[in-house]
Backbone bond lengths (Angstrom), bond angles and torsions (degrees), N, CA, C in turn:
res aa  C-N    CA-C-N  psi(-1)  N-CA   C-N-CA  omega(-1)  CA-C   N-CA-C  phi
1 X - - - 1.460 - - 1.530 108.57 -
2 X 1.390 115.56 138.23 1.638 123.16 178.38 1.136 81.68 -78.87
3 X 1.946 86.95 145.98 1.789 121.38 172.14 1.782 97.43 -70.84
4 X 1.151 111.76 -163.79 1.637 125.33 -163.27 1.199 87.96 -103.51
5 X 1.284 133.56 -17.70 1.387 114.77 -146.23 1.823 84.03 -103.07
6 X 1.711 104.93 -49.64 1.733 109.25 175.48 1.974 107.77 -57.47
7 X 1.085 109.93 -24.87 1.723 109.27 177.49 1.156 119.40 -65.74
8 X 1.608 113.48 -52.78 1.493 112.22 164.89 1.110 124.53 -75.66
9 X 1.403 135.56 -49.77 1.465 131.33 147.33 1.731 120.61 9.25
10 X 1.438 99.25 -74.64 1.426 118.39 -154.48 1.554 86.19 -88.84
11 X 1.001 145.73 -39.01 1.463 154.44 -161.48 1.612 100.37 -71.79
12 X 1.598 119.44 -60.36 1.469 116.94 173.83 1.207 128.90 -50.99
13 X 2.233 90.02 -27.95 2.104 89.17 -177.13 1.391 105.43 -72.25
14 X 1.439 124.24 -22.86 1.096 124.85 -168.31 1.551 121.51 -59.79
15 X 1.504 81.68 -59.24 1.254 99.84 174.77 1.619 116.18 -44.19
16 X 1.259 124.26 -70.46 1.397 132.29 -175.81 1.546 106.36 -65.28
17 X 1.157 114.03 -48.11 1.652 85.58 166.44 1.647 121.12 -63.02
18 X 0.959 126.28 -29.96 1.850 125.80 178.47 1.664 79.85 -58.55
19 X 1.500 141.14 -78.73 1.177 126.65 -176.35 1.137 146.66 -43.65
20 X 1.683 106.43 -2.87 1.557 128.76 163.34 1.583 96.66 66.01
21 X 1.383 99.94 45.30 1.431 108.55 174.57 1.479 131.93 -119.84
22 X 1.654 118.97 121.86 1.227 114.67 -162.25 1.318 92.47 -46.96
23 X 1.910 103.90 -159.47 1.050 131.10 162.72 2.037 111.08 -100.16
24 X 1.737 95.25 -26.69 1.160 96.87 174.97 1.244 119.44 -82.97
25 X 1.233 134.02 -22.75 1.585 147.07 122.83 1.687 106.51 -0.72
26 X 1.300 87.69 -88.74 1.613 86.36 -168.73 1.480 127.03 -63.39
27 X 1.528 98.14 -18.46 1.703 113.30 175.42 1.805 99.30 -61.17
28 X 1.087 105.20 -44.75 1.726 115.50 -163.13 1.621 97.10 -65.64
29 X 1.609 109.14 -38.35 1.629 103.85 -167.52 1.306 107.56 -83.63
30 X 1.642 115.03 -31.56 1.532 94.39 -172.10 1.083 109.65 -99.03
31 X 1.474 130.15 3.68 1.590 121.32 -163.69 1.193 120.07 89.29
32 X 1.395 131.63 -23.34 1.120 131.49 175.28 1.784 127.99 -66.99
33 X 1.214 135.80 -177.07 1.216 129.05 -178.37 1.219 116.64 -100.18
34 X 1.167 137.92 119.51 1.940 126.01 171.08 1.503 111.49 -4.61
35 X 1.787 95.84 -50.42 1.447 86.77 -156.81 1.802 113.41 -98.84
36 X 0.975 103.37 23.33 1.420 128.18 164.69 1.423 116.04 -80.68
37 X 1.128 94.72 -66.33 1.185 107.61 162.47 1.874 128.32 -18.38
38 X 1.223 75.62 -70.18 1.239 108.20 -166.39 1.303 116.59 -61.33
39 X 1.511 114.23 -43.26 1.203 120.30 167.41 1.691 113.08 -52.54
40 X 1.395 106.73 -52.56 1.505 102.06 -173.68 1.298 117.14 -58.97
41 X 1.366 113.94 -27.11 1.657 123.78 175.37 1.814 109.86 -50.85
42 X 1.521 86.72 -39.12 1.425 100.26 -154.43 1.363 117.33 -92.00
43 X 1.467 114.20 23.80 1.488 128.24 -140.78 1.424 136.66 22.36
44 X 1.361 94.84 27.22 1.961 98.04 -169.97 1.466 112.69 -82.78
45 X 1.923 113.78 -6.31 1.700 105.22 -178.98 1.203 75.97 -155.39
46 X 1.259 107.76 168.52 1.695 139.27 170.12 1.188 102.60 -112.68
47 X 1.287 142.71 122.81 1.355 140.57 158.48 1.478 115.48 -80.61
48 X 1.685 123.01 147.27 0.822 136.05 -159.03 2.180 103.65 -72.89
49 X 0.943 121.33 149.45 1.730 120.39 -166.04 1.545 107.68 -33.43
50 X 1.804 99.76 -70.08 1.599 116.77 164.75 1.764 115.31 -16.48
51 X 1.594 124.05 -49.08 1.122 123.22 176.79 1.282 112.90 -66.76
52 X 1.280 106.79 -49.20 1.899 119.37 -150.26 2.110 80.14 -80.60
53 X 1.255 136.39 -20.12 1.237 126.21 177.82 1.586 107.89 -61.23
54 X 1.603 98.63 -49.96 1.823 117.89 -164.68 1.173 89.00 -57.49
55 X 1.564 143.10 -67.09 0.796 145.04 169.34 1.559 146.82 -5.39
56 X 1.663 97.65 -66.82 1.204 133.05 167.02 1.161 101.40 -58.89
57 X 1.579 127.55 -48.75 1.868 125.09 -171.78 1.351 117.05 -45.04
58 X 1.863 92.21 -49.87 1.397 111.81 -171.16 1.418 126.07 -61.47
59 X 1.461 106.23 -36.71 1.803 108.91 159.69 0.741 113.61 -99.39
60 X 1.721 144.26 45.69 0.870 141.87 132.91 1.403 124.85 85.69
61 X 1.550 111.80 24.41 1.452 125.30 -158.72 1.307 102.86 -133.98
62 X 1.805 127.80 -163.35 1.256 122.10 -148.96 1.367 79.65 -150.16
63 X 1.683 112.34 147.80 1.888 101.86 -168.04 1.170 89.05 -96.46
64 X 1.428 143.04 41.63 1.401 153.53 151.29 1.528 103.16 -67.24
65 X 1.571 108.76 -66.10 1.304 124.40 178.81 1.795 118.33 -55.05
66 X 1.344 113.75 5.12 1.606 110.07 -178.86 1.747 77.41 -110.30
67 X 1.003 154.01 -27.49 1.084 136.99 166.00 2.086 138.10 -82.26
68 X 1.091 90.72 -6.61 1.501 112.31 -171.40 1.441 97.47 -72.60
69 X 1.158 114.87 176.92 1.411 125.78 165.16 1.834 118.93 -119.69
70 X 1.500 95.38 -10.78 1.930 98.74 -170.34 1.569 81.20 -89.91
71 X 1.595 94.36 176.72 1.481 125.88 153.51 1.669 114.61 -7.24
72 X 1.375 122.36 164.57 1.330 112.32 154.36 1.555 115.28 -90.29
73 X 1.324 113.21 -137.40 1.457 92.44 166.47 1.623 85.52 -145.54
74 X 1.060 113.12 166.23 1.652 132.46 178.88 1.765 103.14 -33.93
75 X 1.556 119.93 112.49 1.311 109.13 168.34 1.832 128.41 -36.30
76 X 1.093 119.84 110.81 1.615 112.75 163.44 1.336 120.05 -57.37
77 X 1.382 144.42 146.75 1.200 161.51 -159.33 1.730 82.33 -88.20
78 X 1.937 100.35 122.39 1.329 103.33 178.24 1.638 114.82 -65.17
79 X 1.159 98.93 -176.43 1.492 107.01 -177.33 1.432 108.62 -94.77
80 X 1.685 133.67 156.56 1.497 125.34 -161.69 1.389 81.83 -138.64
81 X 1.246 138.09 145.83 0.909 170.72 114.76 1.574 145.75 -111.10
């Protein structure tokens, strides 16, 4: 069984690639750094909920779905502010 840290990791790349979304993409939307990013992709950190939420906004998903095991569900139209 993948650790939490390889579940979400691999679960976010998923996610953002199904969204045909860089990493510099998502760096730009959530504020975060590429290489922040990247790490969490890469299972090297866990980000604290608050992040993995910002996150979640940005592709358009529900941090339900970094834990699920089905499908995701259809990206939601991000938020603009």
């Amino acid at each position: 069984m993948p650790s939490l840290s390889d579940q979400i990791g691999g679960k976010l790349r998923s996610l953002r690639k199904s969204r045909k979304m860089t990493l510099e993409a998502l760096a730009a939307h959530t504020g975060f750094t590429k290489s922040y990013l990247s790490k969490i992709e890469n299972s090297k950190k866990i980000p604290p909920i608050g992040s993995l939420a910002k996150i979640c906004q940005s592709l358009g998903t529900d941090l339900a779905d970094l834990f699920g095991n089905g499908p995701s569900k259809t990206p939601r139209p991000r938020a603009t502010a």
